[in-house]
LONUKOL-193704 format. One line per 3 residues: their letters; for each residue x negated, y, z negated of N, C-alpha, C. Coordinates in steps of 0.05 Angstrom, whole numbers, plus 5000, padded with zeros to 4 digits. Example, Ala and Ser with C-alpha at 12.3 -4.5 7.8 and 13.67 -1.06 7.14 Angstrom:
<tigus>
as	4736/4886/4844/4754/4910/4844/4736/4934/4844 ~ 4743/4955/4858/4727/4979/4857/4742/5001/4843;
</tigus>
This chain:
<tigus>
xxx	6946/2494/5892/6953/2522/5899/6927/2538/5903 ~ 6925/2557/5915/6907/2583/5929/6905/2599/5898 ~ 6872/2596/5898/6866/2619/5879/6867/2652/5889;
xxx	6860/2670/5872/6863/2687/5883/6838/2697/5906 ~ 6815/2686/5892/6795/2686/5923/6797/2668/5943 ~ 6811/2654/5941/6824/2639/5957/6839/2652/5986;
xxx	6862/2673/5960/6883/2681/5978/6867/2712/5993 ~ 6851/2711/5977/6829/2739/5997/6823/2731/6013 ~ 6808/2715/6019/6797/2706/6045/6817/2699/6067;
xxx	6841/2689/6058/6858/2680/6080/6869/2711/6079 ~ 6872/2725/6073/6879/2761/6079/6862/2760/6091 ~ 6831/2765/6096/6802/2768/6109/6814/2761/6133;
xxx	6810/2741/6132/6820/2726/6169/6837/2732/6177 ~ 6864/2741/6173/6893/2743/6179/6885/2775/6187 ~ 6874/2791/6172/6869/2820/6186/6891/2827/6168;
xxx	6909/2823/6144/6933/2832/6135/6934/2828/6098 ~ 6933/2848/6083/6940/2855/6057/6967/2841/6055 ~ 6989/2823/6046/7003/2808/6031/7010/2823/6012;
xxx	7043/2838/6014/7053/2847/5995/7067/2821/5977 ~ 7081/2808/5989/7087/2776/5974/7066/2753/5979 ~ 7050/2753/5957/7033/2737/5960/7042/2708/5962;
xxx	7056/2706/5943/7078/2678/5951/7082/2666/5976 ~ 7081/2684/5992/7094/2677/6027/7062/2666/6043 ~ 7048/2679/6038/7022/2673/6043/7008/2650/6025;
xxx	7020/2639/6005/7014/2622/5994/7027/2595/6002 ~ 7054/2602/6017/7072/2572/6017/7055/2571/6060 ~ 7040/2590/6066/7036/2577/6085/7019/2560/6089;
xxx	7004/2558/6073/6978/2528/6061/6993/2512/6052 ~ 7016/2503/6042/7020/2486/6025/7028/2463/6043 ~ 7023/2444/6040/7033/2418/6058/7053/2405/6042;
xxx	7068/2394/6054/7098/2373/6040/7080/2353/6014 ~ 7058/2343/6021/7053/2321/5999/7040/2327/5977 ~ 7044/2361/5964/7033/2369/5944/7064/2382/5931;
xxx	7083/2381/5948/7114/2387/5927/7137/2373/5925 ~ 7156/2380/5915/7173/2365/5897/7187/2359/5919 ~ 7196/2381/5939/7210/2384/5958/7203/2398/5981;
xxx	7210/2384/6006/7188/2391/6035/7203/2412/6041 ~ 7222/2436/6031/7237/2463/6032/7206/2484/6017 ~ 7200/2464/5990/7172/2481/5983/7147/2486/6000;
xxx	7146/2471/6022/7125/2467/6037/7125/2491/6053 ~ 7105/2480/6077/7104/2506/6100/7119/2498/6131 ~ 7131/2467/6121/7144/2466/6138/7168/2486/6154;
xxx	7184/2496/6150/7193/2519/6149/7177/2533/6173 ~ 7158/2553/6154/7144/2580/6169/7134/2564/6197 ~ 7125/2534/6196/7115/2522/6218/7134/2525/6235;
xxx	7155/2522/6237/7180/2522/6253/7184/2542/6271 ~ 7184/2567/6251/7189/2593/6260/7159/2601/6280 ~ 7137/2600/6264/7110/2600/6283/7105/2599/6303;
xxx	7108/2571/6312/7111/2558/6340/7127/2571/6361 ~ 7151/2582/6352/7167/2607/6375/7156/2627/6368 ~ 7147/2641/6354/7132/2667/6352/7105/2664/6368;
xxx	7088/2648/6369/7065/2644/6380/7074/2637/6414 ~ 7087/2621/6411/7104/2613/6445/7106/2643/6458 ~ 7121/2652/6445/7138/2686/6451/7113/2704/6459;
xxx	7087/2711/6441/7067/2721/6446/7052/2711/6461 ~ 7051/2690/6471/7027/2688/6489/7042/2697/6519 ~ 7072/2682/6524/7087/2694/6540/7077/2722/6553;
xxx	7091/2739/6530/7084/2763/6536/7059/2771/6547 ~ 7036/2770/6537/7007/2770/6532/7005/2764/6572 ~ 7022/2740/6568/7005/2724/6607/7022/2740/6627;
xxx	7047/2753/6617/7059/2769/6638/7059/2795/6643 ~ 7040/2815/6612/7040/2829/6616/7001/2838/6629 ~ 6993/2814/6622/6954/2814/6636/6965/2811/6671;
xxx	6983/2800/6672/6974/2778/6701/7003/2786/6722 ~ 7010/2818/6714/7035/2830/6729/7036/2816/6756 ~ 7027/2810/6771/7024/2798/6801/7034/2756/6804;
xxx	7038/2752/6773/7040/2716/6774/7069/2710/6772 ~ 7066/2694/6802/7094/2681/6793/7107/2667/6767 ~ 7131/2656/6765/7142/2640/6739/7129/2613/6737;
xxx	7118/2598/6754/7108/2578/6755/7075/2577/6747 ~ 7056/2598/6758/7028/2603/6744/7033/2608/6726 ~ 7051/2619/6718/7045/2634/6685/7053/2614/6663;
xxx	7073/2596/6682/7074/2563/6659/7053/2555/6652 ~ 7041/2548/6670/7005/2532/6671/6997/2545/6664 ~ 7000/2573/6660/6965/2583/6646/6976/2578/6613;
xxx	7008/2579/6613/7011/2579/6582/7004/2553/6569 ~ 7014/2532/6586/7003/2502/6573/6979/2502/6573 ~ 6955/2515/6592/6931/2509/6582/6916/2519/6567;
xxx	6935/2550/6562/6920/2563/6541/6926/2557/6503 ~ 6960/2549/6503/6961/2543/6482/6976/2515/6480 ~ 6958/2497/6462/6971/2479/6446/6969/2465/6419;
xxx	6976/2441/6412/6966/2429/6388/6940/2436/6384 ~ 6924/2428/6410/6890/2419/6405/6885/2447/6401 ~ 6896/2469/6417/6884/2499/6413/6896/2512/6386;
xxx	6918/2510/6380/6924/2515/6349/6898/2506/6328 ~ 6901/2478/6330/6885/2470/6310/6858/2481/6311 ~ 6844/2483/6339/6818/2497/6342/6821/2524/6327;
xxx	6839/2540/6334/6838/2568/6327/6835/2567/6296 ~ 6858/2545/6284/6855/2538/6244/6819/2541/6244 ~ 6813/2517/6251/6787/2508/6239/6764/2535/6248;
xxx	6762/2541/6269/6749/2564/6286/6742/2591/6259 ~ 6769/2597/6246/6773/2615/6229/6768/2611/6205 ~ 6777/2581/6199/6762/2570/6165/6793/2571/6148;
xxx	6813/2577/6168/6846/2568/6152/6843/2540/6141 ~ 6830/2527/6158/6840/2488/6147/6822/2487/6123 ~ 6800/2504/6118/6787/2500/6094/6809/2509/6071;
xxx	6828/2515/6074/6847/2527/6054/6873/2516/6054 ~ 6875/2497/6070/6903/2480/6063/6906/2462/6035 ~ 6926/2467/6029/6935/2442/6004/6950/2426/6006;
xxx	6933/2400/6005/6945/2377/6005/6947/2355/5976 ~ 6961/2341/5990/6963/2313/5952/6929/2292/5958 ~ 6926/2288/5930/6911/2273/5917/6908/2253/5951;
xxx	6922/2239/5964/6921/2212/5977/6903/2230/6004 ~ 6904/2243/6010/6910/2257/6036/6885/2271/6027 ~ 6868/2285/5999/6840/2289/5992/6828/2274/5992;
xxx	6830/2242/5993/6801/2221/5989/6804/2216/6026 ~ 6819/2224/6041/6811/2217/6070/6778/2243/6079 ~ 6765/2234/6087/6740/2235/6103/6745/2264/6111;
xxx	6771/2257/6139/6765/2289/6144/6809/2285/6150 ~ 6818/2316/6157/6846/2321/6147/6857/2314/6179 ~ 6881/2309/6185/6892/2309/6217/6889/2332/6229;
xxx	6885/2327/6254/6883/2356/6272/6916/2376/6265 ~ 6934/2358/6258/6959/2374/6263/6964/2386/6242 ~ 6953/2387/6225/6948/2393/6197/6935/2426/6204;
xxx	6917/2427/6215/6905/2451/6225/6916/2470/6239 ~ 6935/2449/6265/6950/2461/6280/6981/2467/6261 ~ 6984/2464/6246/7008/2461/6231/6996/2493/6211;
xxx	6977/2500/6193/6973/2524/6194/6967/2547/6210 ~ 6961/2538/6232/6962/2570/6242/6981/2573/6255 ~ 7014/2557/6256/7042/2562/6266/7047/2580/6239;
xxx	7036/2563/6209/7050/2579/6191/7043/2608/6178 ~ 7017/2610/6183/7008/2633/6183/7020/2657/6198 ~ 7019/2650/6228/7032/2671/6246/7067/2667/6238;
xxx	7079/2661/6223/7106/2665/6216/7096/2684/6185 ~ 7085/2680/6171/7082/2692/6149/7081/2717/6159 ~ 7065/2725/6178/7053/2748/6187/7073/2760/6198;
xxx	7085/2756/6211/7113/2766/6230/7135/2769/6196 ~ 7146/2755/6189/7153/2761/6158/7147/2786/6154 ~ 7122/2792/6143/7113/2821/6133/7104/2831/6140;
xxx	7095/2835/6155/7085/2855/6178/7093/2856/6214 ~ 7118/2840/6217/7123/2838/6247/7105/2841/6267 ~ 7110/2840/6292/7090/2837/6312/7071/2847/6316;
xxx	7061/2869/6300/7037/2884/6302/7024/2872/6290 ~ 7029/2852/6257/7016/2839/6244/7013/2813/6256 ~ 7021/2807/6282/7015/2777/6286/6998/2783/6315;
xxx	7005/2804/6328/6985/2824/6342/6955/2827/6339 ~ 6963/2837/6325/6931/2848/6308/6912/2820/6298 ~ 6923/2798/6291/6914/2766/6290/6908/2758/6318;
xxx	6932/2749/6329/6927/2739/6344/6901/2751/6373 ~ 6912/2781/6392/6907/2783/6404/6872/2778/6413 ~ 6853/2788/6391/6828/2774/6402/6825/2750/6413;
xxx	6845/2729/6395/6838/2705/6395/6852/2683/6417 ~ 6880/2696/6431/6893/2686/6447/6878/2700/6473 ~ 6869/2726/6481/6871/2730/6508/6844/2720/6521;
xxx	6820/2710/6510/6801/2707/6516/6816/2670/6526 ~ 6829/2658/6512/6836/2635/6521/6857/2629/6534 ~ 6871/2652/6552/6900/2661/6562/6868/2662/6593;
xxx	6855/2681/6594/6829/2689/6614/6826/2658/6622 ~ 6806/2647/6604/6798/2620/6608/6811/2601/6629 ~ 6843/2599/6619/6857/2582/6631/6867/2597/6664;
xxx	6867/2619/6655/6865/2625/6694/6840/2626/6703 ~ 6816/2628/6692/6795/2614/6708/6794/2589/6720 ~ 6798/2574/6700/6800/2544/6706/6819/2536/6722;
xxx	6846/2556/6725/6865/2543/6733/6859/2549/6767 ~ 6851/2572/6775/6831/2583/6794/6812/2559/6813 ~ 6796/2550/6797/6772/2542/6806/6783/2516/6822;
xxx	6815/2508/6825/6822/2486/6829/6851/2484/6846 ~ 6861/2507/6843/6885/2518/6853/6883/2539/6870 ~ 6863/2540/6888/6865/2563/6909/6882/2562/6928;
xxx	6897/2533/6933/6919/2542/6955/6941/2548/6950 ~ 6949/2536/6916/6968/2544/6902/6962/2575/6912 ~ 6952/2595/6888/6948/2618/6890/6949/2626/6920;
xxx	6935/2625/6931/6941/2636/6961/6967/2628/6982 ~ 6983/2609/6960/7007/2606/6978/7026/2630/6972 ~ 7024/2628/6938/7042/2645/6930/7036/2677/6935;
xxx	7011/2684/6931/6997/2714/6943/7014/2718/6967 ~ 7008/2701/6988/7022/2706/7022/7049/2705/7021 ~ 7063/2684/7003/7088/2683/7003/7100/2717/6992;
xxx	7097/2722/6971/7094/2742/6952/7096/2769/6976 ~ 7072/2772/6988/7066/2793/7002/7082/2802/7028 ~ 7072/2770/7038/7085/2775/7073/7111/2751/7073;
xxx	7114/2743/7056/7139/2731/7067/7134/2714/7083 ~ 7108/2694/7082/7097/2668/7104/7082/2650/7084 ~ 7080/2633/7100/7061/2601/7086/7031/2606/7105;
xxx	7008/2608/7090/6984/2608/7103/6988/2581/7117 ~ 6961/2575/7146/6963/2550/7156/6940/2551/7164 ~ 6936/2519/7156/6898/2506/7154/6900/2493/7189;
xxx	6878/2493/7189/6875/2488/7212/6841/2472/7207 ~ 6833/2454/7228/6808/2435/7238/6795/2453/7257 ~ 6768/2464/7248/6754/2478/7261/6729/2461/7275;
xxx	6726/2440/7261/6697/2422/7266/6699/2401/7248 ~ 6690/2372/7254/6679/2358/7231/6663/2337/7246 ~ 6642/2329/7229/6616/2309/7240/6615/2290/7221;
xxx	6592/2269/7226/6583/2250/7216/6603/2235/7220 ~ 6595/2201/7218/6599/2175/7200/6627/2177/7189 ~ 6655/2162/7202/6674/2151/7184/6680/2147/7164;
xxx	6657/2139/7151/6661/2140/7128/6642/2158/7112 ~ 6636/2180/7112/6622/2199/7108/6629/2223/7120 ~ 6647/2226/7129/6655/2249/7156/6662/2277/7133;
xxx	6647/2302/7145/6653/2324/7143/6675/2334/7156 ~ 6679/2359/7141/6715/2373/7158/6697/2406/7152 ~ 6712/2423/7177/6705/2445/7171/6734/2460/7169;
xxx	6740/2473/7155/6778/2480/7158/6772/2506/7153 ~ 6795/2522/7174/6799/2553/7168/6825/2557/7161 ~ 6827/2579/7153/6866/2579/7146/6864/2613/7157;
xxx	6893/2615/7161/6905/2636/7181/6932/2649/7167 ~ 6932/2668/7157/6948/2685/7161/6966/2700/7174 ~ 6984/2700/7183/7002/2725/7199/6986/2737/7229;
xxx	6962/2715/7232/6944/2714/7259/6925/2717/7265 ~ 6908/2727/7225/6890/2738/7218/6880/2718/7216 ~ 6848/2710/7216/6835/2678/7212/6815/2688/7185;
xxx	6816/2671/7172/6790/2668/7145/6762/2647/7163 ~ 6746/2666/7138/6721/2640/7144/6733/2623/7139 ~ 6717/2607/7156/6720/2574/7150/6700/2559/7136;
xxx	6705/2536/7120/6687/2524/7099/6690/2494/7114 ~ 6666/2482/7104/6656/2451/7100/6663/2445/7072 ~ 6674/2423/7075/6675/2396/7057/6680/2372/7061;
xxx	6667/2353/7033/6677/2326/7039/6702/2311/7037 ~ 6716/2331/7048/6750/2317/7048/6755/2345/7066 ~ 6786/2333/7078/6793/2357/7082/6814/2378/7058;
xxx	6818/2368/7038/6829/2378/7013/6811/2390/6999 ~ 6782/2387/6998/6754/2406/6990/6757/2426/7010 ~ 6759/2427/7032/6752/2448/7054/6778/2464/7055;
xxx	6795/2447/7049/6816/2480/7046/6820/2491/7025 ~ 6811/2484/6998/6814/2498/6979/6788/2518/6982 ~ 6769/2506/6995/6737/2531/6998/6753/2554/7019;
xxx	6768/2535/7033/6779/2561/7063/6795/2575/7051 ~ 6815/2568/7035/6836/2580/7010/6814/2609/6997 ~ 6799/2599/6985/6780/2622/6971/6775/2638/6982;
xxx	6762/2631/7009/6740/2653/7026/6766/2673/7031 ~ 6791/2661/7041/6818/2682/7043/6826/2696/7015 ~ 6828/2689/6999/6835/2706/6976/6813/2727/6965;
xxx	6785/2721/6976/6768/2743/6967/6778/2757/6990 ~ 6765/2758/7012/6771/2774/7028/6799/2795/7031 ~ 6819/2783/7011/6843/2804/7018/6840/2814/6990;
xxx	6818/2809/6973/6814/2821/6944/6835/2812/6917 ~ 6837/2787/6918/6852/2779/6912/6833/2760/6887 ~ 6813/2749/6888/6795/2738/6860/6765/2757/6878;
xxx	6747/2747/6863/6715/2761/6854/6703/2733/6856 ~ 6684/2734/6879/6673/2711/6879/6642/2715/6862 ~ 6635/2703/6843/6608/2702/6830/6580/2690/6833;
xxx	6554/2695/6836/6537/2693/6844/6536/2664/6839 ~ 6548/2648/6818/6547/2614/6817/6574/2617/6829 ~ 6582/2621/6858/6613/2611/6867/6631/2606/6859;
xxx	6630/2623/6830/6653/2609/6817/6676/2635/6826 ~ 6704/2632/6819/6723/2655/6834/6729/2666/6805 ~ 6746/2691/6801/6753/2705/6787/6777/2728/6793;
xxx	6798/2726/6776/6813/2745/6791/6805/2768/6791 ~ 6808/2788/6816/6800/2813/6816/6809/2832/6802 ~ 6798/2854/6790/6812/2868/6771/6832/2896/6782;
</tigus>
């Protein structure tokens, strides 16, 4: 069990004073330190997992008002999962405060899900006694910077996605790529591709495919209608 500087510090991190300290105590507790896995934190894990689901939800629809139902899936799988739970535990110093049995202390180092398994139970503790402001006030630093991330990334690789759905969205059309130039060697051959709008033409880009050259032709169109921020390393960004 959690001493009481124990249970300070996990208040510290949580951002939240614990009127039932108990509740904040059973969310460290792992099944192989009690009599019965009802004593555990199995439970609050349960509840967690849709509370954290529910918030990031929110969080990607209310940052990203402009994203269809389908981006906003993908940005949620990439922003949260097991591996990102458990990162966020260890990141904060929760997994230093789990309790486990004797068998499960002589292992080296603890399971990742173990990590990921406290910070489901934490954010249910927190919703418990303090509702969404208290799982708010936790979470939000820590989710939107990696909610950002994943539409960067998801960005840097999905420009026709994005620019299908932008055009679709807007005008009610499918952009269309088109062969502007390509040179060299068969097996080495460049493509230069432009894509077109409603009759409007984008720069056109080089690449070594023609699936490189339309996602660059994809870009050059979505800056231009202000739609991402292209960056001095080329990388894209949504516009704000």
């Amino acid at each position: 069990m959690l001493n009481q500087e124990q249970l300070d510090q996990a208040q510290s991190i949580l951002k939240h004073t614990f009127s039932d300290q108990n509740l904040l105590q059973r969310a460290f507790i792992h099944a192989s330190v009690t009599d019965t896995r009802l004593d555990s934190n199995e439970r609050l894990e349960f509840l967690g997992d849709a509370i954290l689901g529910m918030f990031v939800c929110e969080r990607i629809f209310c940052r990203y008002p402009n994203y269809l139902e389908g981006e906003m899936t993908k940005i949620k799988s990439h922003a949260v999962s097991r591996a990102t739970c458990a990162k966020l535990a260890i990141d904060a110093g929760l997994d230093q405060l789990i309790c486990v049995g004797k068998g499960m202390q002589s292992q080296p180092t603890l399971p990742s899900s173990l990590a990921a398994a406290i910070t489901e139970a934490v954010i249910a503790a927190l919703y418990i006694e303090g509702g969404m402001d208290a799982v708010r006030n936790f979470l939000e630093p820590l989710i939107d910077p990696l909610i950002d991330a994943a539409v960067d990334s998801g960005h840097q690789h999905n420009f026709k996605s994005v620019l299908q759905q932008h055009v679709q969205r807007v005008h009610g059309v499918s952009p269309s790529y088109h062969i502007v130039d390509e040179k060299g060697p068969d097996h080495a051959k460049l493509f230069k591709i432009g894509v077109e709008v409603q009759g409007e033409s984008y720069e056109a880009s080089w690449g070594q495919s023609k699936k490189q050259a339309e996602q660059q032709a994809a870009m050059n169109a979505l800056s231009a209608m202000g739609v991402v921020d292209i960056c001095d390393e080329g990388n894209a960004h949504m516009a704000e």
